[in-house]
C-alpha positions in Angstrom: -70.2 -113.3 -47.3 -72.2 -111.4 -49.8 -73.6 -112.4 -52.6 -71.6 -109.8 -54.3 -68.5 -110.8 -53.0 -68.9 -114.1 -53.8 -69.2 -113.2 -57.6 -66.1 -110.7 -57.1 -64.3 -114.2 -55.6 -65.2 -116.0 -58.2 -64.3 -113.9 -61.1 -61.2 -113.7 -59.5 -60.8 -117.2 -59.3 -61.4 -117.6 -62.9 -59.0 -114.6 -64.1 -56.1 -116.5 -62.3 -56.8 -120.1 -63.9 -57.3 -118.3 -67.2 -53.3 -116.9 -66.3 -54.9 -113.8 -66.9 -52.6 -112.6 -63.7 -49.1 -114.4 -63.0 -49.6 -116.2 -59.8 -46.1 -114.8 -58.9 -47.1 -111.5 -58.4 -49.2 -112.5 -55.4 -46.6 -114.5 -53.5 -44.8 -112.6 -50.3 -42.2 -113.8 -49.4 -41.3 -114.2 -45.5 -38.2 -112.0 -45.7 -40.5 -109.1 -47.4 -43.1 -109.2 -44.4 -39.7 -109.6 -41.5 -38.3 -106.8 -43.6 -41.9 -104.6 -43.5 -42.5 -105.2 -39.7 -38.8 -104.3 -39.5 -39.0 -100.7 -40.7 -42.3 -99.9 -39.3 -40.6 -101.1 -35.9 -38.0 -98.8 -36.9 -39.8 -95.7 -37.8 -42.1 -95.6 -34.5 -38.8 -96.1 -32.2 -37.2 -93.5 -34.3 -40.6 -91.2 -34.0 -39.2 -91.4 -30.1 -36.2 -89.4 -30.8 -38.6 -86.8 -32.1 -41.0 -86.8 -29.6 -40.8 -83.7 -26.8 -40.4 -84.4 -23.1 -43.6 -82.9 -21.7 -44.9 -82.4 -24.9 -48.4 -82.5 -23.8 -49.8 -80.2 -21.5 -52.0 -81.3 -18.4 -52.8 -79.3 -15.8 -50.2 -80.7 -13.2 -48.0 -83.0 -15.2 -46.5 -82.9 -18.7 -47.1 -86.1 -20.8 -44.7 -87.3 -23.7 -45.8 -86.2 -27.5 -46.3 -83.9 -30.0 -48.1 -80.6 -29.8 -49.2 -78.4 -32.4 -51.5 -75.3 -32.8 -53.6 -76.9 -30.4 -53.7 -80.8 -31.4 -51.1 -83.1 -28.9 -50.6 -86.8 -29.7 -48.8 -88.6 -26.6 -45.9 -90.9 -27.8 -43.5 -91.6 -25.6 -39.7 -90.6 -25.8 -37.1 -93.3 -25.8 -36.0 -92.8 -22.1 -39.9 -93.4 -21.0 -39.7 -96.2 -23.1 -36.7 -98.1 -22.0 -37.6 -97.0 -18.2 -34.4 -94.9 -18.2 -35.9 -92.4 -15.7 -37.5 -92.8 -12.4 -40.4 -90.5 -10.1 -38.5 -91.5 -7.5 -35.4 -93.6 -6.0 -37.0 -95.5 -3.2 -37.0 -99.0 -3.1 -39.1 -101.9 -2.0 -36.8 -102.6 1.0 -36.7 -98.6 1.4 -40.7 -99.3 2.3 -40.8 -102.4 4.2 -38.3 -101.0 6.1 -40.8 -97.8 6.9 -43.4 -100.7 7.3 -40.6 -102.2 10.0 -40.8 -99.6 12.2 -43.4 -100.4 14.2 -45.5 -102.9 15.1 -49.4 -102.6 15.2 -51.7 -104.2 17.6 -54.2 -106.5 16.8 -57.5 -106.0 17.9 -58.8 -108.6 21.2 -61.0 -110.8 19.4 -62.6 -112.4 22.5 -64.8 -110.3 24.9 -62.9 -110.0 28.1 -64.3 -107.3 31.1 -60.4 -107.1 32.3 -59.8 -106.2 29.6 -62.2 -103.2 29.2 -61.4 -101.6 32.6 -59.3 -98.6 32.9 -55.5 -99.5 33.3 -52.4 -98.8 32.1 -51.8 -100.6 28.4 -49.3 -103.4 28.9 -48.4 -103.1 25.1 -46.2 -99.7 24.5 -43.9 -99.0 21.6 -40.8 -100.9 22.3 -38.1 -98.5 22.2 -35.4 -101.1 22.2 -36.3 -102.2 19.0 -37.1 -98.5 17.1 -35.1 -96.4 15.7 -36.4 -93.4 16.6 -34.4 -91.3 14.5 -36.7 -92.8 11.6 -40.1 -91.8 12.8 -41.8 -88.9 11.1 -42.3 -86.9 14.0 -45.2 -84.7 15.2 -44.0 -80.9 14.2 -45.0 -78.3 16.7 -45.2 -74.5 16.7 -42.6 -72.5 17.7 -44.6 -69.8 19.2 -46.4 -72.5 21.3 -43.1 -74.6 22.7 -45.6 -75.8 25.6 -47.8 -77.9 23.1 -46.9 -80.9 23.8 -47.1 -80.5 28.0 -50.5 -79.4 27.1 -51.5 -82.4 25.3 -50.6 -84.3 28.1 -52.5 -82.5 30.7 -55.7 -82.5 28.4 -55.4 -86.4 27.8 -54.7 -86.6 31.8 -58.1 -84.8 32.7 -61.3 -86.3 34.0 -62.7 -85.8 31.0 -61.1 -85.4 27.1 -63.3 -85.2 24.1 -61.7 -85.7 20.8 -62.7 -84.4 17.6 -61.2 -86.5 14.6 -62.2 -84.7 11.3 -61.6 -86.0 8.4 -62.1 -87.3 4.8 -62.5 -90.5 3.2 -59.3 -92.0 5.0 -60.7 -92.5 8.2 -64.1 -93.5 7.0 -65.3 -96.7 8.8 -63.6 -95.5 11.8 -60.8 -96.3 10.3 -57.2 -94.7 12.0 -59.3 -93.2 14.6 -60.7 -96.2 15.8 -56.9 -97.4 16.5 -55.6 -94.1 18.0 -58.4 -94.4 19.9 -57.7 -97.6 21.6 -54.2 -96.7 22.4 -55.1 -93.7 24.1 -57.7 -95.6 26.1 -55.5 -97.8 27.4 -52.8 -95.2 28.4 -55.6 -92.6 30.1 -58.7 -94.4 30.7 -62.0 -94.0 29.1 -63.9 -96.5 26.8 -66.7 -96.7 24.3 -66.7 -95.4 20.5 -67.9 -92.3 20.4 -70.0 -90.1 17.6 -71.6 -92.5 15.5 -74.5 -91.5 13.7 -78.1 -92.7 13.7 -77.8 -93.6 9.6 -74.2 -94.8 9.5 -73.7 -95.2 5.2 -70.5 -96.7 5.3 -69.1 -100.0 7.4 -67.7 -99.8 11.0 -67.3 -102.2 13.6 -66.6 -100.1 16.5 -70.7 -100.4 17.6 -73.9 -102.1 16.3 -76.5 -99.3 14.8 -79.1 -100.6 13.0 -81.9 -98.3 11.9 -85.5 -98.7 10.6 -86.1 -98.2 7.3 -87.5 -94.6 6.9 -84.2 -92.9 8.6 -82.4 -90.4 5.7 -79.4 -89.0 6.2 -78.1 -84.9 5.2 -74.6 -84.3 5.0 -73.2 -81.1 4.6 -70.4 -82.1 2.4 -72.7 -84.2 0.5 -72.5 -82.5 -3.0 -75.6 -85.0 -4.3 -77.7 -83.6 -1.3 -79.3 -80.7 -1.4 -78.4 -78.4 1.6 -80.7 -76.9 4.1 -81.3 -73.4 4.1 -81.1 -73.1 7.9 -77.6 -74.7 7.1 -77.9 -76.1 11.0 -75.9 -79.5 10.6 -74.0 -79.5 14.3 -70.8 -80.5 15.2 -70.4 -83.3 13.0 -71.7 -81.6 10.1 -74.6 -84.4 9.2 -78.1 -85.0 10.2 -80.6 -87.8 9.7 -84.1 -87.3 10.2 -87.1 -90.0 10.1 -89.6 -87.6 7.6 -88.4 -85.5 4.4 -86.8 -82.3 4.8 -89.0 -79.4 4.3 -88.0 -75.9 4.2 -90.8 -74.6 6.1 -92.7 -75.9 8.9 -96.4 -76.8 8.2 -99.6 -74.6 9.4 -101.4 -76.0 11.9 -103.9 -77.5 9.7 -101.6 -79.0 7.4 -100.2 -80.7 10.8 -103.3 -81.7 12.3 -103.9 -83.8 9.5 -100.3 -85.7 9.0 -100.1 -89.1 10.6 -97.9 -89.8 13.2 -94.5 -91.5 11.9 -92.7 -94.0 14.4 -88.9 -95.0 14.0 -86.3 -96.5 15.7 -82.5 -97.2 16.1 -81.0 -100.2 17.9 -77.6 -100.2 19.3 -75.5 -103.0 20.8 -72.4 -103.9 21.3 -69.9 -104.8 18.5 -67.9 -108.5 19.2 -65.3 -107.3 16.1 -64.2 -104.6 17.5 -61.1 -103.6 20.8 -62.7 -104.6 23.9 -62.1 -100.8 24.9 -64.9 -100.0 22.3 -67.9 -102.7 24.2 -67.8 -100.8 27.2 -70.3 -97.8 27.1 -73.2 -96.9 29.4 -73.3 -92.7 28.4 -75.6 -92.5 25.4 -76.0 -89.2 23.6 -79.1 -88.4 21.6 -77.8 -85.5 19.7 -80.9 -83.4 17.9 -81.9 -79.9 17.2 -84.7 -78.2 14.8 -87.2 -79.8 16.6 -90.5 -77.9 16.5 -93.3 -79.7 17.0 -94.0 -82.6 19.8 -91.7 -85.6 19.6 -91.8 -89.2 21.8 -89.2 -90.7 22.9 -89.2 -94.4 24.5 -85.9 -96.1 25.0 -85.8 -100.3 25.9 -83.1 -102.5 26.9 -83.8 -106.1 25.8 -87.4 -105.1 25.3 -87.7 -103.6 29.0 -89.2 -99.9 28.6 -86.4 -98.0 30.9 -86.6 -93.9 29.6 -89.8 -92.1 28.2 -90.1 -88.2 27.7 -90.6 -86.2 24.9 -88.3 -84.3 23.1 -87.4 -80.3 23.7 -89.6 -78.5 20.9 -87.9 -75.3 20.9 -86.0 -75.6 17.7 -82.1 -75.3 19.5 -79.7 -77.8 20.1 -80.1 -80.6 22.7 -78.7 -83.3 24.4 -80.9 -86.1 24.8 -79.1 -88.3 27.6 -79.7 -92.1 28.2 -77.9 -93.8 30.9 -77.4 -97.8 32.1 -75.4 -99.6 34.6 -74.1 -102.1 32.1 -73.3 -102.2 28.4 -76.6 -102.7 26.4 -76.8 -105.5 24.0 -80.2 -104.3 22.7 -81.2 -100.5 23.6 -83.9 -99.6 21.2 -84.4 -95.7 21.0 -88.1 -95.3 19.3 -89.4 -91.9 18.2 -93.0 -90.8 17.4 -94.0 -87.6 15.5 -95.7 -86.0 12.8 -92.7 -84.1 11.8 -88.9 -85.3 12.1 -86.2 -83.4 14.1 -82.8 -83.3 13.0 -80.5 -85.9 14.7 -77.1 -85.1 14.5 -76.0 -88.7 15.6 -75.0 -91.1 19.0 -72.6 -90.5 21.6 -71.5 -94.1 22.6 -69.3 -93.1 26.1 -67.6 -95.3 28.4 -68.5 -92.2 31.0 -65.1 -90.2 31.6 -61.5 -89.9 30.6 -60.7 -90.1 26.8 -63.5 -89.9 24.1 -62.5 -90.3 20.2 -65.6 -89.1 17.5 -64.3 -90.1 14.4 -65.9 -87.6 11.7 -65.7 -88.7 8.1 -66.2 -86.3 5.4 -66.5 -88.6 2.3 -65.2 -86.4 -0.7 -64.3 -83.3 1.7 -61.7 -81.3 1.3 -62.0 -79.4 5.0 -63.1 -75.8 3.6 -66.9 -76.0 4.5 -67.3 -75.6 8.1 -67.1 -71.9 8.4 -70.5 -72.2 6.3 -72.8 -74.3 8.9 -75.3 -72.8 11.6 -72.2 -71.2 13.8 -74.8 -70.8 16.7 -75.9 -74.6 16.5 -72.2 -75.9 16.0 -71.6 -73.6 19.3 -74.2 -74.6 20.9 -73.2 -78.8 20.4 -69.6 -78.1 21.2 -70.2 -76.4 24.4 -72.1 -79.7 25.2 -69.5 -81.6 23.8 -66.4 -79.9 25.5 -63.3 -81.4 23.2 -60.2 -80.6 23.9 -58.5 -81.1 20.8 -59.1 -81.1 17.6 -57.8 -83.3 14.7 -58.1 -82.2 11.1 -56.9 -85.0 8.5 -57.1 -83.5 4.4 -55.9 -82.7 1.5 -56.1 -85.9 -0.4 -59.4 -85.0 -2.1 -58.3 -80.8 -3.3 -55.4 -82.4 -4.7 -56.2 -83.6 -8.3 -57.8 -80.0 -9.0 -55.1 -77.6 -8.1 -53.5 -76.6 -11.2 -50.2 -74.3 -9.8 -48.5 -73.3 -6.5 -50.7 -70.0 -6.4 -53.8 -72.8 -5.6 -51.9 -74.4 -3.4 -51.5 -70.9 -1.6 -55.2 -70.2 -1.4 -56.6 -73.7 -0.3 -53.4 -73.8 2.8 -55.4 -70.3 3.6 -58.6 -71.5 3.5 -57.9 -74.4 5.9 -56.5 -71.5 8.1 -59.9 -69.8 7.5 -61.5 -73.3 9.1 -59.2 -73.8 12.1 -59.9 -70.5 13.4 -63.4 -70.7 12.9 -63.8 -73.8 15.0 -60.9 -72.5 17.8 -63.6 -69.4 18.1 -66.4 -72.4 19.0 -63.8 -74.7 20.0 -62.1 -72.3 22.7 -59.0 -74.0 24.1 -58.5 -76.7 22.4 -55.4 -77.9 21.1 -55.4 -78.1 17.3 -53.2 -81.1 15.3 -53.2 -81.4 11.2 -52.6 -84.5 9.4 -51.6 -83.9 5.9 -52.6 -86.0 3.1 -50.8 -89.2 1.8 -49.1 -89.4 -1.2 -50.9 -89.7 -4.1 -50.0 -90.8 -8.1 -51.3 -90.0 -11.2 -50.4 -91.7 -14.6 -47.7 -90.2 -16.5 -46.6 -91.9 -19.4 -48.4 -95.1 -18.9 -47.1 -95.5 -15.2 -48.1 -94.0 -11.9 -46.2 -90.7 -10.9 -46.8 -88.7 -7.6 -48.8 -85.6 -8.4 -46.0 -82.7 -9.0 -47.8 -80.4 -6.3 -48.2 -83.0 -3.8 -44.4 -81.9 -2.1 -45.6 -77.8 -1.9 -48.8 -78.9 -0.4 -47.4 -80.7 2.1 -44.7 -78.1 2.9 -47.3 -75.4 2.8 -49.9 -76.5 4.9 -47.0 -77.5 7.1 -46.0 -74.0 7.4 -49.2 -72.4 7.4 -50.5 -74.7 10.5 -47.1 -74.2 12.3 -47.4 -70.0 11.7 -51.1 -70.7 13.2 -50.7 -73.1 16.7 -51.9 -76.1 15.0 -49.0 -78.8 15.1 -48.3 -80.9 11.8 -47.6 -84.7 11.1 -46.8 -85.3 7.4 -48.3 -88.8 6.3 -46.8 -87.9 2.9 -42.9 -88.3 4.7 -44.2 -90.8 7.1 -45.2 -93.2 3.9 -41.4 -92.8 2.9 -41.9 -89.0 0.4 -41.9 -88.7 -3.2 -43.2 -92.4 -5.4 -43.9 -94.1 -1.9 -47.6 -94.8 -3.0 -46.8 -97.0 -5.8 -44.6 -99.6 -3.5 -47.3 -99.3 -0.6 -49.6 -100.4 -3.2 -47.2 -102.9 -4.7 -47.2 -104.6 -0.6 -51.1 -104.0 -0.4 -50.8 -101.7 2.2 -53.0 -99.5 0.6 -55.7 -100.3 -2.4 -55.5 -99.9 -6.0 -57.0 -96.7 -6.0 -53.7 -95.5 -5.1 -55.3 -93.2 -2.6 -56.8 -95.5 0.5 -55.2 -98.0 2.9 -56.0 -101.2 3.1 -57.0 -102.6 7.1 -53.0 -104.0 7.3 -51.9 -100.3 5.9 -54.5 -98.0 8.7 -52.9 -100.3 11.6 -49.2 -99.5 10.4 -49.6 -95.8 9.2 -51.8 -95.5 12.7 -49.5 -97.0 14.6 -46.5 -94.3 13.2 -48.7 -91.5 14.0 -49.3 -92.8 17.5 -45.1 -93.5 18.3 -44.8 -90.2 17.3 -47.0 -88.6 19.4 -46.3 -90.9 21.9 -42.9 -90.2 22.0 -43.8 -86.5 22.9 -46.7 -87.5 25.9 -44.3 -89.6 27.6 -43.2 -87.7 30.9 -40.1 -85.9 30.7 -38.2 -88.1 32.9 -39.0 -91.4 31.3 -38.3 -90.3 27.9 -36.0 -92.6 25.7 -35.4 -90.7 22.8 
């Protein structure tokens, strides 16, 4: 306390001894302050008879309050208050009975070679014990009633490549890496695919580890700035062991740089479905390579490939074979000036290949403006046969009206055909996004837009020959988010799953499609 408020207390102090002021006048009593709370109680439930439904513009969603001439105050109405109205009517059981469905695999913890070879999976839906009139199915185009007879005959082949593009959802390897393993077991093939040489997130599916002077160039990046040859490959990133430069060096400048050496070890991951431990195809993926570049490739420290990379500036497959699975293949790399990698090719040799492609922060709409001759170029290597695109989660929280909604649905149009011109005959399948919340009123609300999304990009894909599964419905519609989160199914973030949420919402995607692979003749439905 001041020194000036202590004199104020103590004049005070003094007035009152003095009976200069009747202590009576400073006593409260407690009826007076039950009888104050009372009526301001009073007065800010009553404001809630005043206050507007929506009052409050937002650019998707209408909060409770007062507007006016351009000020808003949110206050919630009395029905928001008392919970008197609902975003949706689903229930907890309404979810764990979604949840109940189906039931996921686990992945094979120990390493077992039977396990690994090419056989029929002895785990297959049980159709005794699903209701199969429950399952979100797998919608296909009416034009193209053959669709699913073709997906079968692809999956069949010697040889089918997978594309899995997506966003943030199946970072990690995360749904891919499941649908991946089902499909392994039912057709054959092994190994994890496209992983690339500077993973930046977690995965389990292999064991990359690369020296330190590896940085990596995405094309959806938005903190990275994009080359201006825009020649980022079929998977749409690149690493490279020296900084990016615009244009190539003079031949002085070059004579004089120092030769850089780096490296990337692979091995096999012990976390991860057996299926996934079994590779002996190794890709080195590369282009813009210009100037000379080694290559020495080691298994357990045993020098087993040297060459030196193509220096003619295209696309190129570098290919490293082995009889076995390597637990410690080193890939070193010497030059002056860095090629870009576009990432590993981890294949068990033949049958079904899965490259999960995760597109942190992507909303689908930038492949059209990559390199098409180098994205050509890789997918003619890379031969898929279908094509899986998995957005919308991430254009979401920025369209503001159903006329937004229209242009993005056309823009992903815009990118399907572009890659079907590249991607000639293969099959194309959309997932839609999940469902997503927002907070309304102090609670957590499905974004109003979410529904026409989901039904236009439905219709769109279906008009083009892409066929459509609607993760939104599978999840159980309208509010489901909130009670996934509620189970921890998916995180708080309301947006991603959590592991026990990718096996489930994997393992409805895979019934479903299942469902329509299964031969005519055994079909159960």
């Amino acid at each position: 306390m001041s020194s000036k408020n202590f004199e104020v207390c103590k004049i005070f102090l003094f007035l009152l001894n003095k009976r200069k002021i009747p202590r009576e006048t400073l006593k409260i009593r407690p009826i007076q302050i039950s009888l104050f709370i009372f009526l301001v109680l009073g007065a800010l439930f009553g404001l809630m008879f005043l206050s507007q439904k929506g009052g409050v513009q937002k650019e998707q969603t209408q909060d409770d309050g007062f507007s006016y001439e351009g000020v808003s105050l949110k206050y919630p109405t009395y029905t928001t208050f008392l919970g008197l109205e609902k975003d949706s009517s689903l229930t907890r059981q309404d979810i764990l009975e979604v949840t109940e469905i189906v039931t996921p695999l686990e992945i094979e913890t120990p390493e077992d070679n039977q396990i690994a070879e090419v056989q029929q999976i002895k785990q297959l839906p049980d159709f005794s014990k699903i209701d199969t009139t429950r399952l979100v199915r797998i919608r296909y185009p009416d034009s193209n009633p053959d669709f699913a007879n073709q997906l079968r005959r692809k999956l069949s082949s010697k040889s089918c490549r997978i594309l899995h593009y997506g966003d943030s959802q199946i970072e990690g390897d995360r749904i891919t890496a499941y649908l991946r393993n089902r499909l392994q077991h039912m057709y054959g093939g092994s190994g994890p695919g496209f992983i690339p040489l500077l993973p930046v997130y977690r995965q389990i599916s292999a064991i990359v580890e690369p020296s330190e002077n590896w940085e990596r160039y995405a094309f959806f990046d938005p903190t990275k700035k994009k080359f201006s040859h825009r020649k980022y490959g079929a998977y749409l990133s690149v690493s490279r062991f020296t900084e990016y430069q615009k244009k190539l060096p003079d031949s002085a400048v070059l004579d004089s740089l120092p030769i850089i050496k780096a490296s990337v070890t692979i091995g096999k991951s012990k976390k991860t479905y057996a299926k996934f431990r079994r590779f002996t195809d190794i890709g080195l993926h590369y282009g813009n390579c210009n100037v000379p570049i080694k290559i020495s490739v080691y298994n357990e420290g045993e020098l087993i490939q040297q060459d030196s990379l193509i220096p003619d500036g295209r696309y190129h497959q570098y290919k490293i074979r082995t009889l076995t699975t390597p637990t410690n293949l080193k890939i070193e790399l010497e030059g002056k000036v860095s090629a870009d990698f576009y990432g590993l090719t981890l294949d068990g040799g033949s049958r079904v290949q899965i490259d999960n492609i995760a597109m942190r922060g992507a909303s689908g709409t930038i492949f059209a403006r990559a390199n098409a001759t180098t994205y050509s170029r890789m997918v003619r290597q890379l031969k898929p046969k279908i094509v899986i695109m998995q957005y919308g989660g991430n254009t979401m929280p920025y369209l503001k009206d159903s006329t937004d909604v229209d242009k993005y649905a056309n823009r992903i149009k815009t990118q399907v055909n572009w890659i079907r011109r590249r991607a000639k005959n293969a099959n194309f399948i959309f997932i839609g996004p999940t469902d997503m919340c927002l907070p309304v009123n102090g609670k957590m609300e499905t974004y109003p837009l979410l529904p026409y999304l989901n039904t236009k990009l439905m219709e769109t894909c279906l008009s083009n020959d892409v066929a459509y599964w609607s993760m939104y419905d599978a999840m159980g519609g309208k509010g489901s988010m909130e009670l996934w989160v509620e189970e921890k199914l998916t995180a708080k973030d309301y947006m991603h799953f959590t592991w026990k949420g990718t096996k489930i919402i994997s393992e409805l995607f895979f019934t479903a499609l299942y469902l329509d692979l299964k031969e005519p003749e055994k079909n159960e439905v």
